[in-house]
C-alpha positions as CSV (number, residue, x, y, z in Angstrom):
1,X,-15.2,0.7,69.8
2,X,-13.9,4.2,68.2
3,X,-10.7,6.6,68.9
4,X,-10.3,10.1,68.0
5,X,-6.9,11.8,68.0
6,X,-7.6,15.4,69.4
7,X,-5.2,18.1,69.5
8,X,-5.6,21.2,71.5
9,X,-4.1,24.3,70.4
10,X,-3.2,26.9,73.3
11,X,-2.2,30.3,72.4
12,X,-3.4,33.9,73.2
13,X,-5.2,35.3,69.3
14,X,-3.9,38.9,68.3
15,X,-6.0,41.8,66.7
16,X,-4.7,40.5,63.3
17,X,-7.0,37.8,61.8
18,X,-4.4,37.4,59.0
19,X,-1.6,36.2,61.9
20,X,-4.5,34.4,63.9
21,X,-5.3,32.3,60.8
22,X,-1.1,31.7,60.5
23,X,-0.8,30.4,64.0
24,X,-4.0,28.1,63.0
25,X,-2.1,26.7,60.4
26,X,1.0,26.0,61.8
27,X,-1.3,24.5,64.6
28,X,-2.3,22.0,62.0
29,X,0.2,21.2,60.5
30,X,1.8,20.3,64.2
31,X,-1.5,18.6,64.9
32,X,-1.2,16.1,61.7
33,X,2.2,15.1,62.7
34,X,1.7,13.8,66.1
35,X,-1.4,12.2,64.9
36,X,-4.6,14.0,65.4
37,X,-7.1,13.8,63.1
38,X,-8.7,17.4,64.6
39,X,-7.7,20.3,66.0
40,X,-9.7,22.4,68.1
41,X,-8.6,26.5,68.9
42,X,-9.3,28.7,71.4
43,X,-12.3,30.9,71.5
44,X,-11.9,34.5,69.6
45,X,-9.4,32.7,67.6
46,X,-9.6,35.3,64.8
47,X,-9.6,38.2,66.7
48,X,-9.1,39.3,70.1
49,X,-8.2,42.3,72.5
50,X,-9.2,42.3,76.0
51,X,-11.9,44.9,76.0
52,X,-14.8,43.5,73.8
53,X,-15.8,47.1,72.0
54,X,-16.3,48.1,68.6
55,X,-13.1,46.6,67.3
56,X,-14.6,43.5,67.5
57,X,-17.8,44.6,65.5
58,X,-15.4,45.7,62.8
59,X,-13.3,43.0,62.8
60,X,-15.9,40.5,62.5
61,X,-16.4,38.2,58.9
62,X,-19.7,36.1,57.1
63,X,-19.1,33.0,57.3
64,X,-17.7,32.9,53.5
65,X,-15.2,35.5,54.5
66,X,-11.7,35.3,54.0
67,X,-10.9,33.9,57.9
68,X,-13.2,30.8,57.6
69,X,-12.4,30.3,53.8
70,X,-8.8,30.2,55.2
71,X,-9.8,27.7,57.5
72,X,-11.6,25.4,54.9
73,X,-8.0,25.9,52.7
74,X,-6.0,24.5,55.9
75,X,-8.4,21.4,56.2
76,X,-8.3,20.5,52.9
77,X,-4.1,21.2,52.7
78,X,-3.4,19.4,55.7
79,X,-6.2,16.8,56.3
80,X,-7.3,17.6,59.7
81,X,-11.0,18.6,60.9
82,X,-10.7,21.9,62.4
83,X,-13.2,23.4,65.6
84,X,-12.2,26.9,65.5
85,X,-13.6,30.1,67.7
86,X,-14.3,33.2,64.8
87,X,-16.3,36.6,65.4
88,X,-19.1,36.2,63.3
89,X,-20.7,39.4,61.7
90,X,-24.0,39.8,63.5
91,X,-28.0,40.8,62.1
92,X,-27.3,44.3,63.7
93,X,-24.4,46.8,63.0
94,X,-23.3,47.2,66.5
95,X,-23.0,43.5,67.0
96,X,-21.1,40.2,66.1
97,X,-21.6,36.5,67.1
98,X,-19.5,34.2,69.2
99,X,-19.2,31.8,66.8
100,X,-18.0,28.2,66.5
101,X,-16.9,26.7,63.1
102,X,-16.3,23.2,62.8
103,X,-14.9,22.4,59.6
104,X,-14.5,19.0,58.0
105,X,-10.8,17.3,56.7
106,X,-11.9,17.9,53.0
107,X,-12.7,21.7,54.0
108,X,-16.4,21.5,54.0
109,X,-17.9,23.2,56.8
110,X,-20.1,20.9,58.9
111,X,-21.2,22.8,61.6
112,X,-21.6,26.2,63.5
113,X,-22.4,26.9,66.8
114,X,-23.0,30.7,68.5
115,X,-22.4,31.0,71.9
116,X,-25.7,30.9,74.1
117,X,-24.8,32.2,77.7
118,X,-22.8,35.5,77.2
119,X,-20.2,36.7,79.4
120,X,-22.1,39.4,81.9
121,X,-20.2,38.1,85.0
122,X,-17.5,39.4,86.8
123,X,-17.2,42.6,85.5
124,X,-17.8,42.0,82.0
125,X,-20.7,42.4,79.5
126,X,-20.3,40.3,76.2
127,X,-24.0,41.0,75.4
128,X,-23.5,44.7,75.0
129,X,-21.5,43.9,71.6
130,X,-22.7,40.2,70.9
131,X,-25.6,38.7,69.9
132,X,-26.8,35.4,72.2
133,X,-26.8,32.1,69.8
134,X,-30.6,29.9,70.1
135,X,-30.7,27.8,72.9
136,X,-32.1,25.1,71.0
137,X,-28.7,24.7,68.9
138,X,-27.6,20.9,69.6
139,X,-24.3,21.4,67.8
140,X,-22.7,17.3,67.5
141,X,-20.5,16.7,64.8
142,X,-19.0,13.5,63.5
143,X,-15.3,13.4,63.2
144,X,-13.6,9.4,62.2
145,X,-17.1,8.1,63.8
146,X,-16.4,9.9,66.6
147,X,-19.6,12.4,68.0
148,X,-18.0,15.4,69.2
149,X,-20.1,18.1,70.3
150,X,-19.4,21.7,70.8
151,X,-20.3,24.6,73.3
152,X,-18.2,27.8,74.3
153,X,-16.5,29.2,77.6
154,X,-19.3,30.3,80.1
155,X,-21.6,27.6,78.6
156,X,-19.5,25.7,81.1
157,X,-20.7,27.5,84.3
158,X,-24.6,26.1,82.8
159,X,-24.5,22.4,83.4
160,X,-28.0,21.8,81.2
161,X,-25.7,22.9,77.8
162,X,-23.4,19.8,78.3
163,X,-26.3,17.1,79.7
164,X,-28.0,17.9,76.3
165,X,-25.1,17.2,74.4
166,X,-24.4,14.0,76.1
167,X,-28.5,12.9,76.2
168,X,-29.0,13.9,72.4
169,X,-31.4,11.3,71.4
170,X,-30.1,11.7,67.9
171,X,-26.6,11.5,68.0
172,X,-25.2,11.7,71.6
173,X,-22.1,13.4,72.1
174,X,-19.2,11.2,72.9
175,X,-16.7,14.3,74.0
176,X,-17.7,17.5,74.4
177,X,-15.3,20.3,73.3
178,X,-15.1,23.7,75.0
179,X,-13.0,26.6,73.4
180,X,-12.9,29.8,75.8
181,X,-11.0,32.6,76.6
182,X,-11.7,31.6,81.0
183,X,-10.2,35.3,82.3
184,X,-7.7,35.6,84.6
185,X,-8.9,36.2,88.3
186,X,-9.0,35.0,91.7
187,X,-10.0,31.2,92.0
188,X,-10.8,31.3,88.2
189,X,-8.3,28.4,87.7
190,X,-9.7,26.6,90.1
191,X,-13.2,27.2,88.7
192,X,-11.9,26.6,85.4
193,X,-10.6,22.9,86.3
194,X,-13.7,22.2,88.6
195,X,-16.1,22.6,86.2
196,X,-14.4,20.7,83.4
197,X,-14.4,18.0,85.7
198,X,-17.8,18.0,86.6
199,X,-19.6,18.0,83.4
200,X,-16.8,15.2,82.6
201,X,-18.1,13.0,85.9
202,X,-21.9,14.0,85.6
203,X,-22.3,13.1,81.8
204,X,-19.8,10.4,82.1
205,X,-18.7,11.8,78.7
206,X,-15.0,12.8,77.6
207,X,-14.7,16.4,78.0
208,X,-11.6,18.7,76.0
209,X,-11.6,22.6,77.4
210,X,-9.2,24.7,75.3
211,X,-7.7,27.8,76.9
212,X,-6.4,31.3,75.4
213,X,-3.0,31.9,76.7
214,X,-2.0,34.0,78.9
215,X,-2.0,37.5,79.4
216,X,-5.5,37.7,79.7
217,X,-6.8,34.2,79.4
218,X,-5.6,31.6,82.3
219,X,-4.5,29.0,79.9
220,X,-5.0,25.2,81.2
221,X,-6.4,23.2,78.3
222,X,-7.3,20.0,79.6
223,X,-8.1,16.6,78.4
224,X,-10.8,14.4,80.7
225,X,-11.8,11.2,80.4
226,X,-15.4,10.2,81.7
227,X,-14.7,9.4,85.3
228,X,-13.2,12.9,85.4
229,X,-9.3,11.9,85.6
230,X,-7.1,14.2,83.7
231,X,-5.4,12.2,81.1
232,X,-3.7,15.5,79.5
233,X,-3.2,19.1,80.6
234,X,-1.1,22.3,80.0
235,X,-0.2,25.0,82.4
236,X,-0.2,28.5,81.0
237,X,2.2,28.1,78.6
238,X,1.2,28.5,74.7
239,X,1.8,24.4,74.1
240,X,-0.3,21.5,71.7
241,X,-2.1,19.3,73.7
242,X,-2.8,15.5,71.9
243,X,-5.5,12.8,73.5
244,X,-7.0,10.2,72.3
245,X,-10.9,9.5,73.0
246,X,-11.5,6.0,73.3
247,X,-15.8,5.2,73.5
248,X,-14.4,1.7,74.9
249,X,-13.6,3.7,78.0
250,X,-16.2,5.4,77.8
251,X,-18.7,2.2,78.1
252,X,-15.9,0.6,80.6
253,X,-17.0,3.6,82.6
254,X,-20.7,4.0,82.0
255,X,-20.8,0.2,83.3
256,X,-19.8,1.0,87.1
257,X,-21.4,4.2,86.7
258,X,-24.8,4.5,84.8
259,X,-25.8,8.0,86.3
260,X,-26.4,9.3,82.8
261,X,-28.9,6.1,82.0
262,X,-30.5,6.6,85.5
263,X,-31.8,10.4,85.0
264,X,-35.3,11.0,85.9
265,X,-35.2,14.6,84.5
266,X,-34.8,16.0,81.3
267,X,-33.6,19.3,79.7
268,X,-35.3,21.4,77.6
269,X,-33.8,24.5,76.4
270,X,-35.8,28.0,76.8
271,X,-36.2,31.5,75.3
């Protein structure tokens, strides 16, 4: 069986992508030391205010900008595979993408991954300044022989995103990373943690859902193992969360519990 050392960095980003991209690398360097071999960041980790406006638009780098070159620099200074949430430019001028970068330990970038359900709930409308990523993205990354697959905040409230990930015929998912920025709100915590736990228990499949910090996100970054127990967690605190994924548990539990073997429906993403 395989391990992966995971570290979770919890923090609230700042409308300065220069300081963002500081707080990554100190993240990293942290993240070495106790033993992880990647570290995954909040969503909107290179720029965020709490409206989601034209700032954004203008803040937003290519993909060989000087934010996600920064990030290839730290993963080739410190050794660690980086999953890291950026604002992408977009096709269109009045747009960006909600983009995931996952970046190997000798900084070569293995992977993206642009958000597919956009945030038009509870008050807010990410779609009026982002542009929705293709549903048929099956974003699974190997990290130390380790399949990690990636999806983004309210891609959690749409079950189908993580049962993909975890049913890849090519290359299932054994943990499934979540960066977000969950807003503060009434029961949103509790939403927050019940949903982790779910895809966790459903997919039998390691789960690792990274928060923003307060003041506008809730925090809560939580490690969960594939029966769903929480091995690792932070409150709302700015913090480093470490875990180690172990696919030995994972077939320990998949043993007693082969729900994800025993499907009689598939998944198939659509426009």
């Amino acid at each position: 069986m395989t391990t992966l050392t995971i570290a979770s960095a919890q923090f609230a980003p700042v409308d300065d992508t220069a300081a963002n991209l500081e707080t990554v690398r100190a993240a990293a360097v942290d993240a070495v030391a106790r033993g992880a071999q990647l570290l995954v960041t909040p969503e909107y980790t290179s720029y965020f205010t709490p409206e989601i406006d034209d700032r954004f638009v203008a803040a937003a780098q290519p993909l060989d900008g000087p934010f996600v070159t920064g990030l290839r620099r730290i993963a080739r200074i410190t050794g660690v595979a980086l999953v890291v949430g950026v604002a992408e430019t977009g096709e269109t001028p009045d747009r960006f993408r909600n983009t995931l970068v996952a970046v190997a330990p000798d900084g070569s970038l293995l992977s993206t991954y642009r958000k597919v359900h956009l945030y038009d709930a509870f008050g807010s409308r990410e779609s009026d300044r982002i542009e929705p990523g293709d549903p048929s993205q099956l974003p699974v990354i190997e990290v130390g022989g380790v399949r990690v697959g990636l999806e983004t905040c309210y891609d959690l409230r749409f079950p189908e995103v993580t049962r993909r990930l975890a049913a890849a015929e090519d290359g299932a998912a054994d943990v499934v990373v979540l960066p977000a920025e969950w807003v503060r709100g009434p029961g949103k915590e509790h939403h927050w943690r019940t949903l982790l736990t779910a895809r966790a228990i459903e997919n039998t499949v390691w789960v690792v859902g990274v928060g923003q910090a307060p003041p506008t996100g809730i925090g809560g970054s939580v490690a969960l193992d594939p029966s769903g127990t929480a091995v690792a967690a932070l409150g709302a605190e700015p913090g480093l969360l470490v875990v180690t994924v172990d696919t030995a548990v994972t077939r320990r539990v998949r043993g007693v519990n082969p729900s994800l073997s025993l499907r009689r429906y598939a998944v198939v993403p659509r426009d």
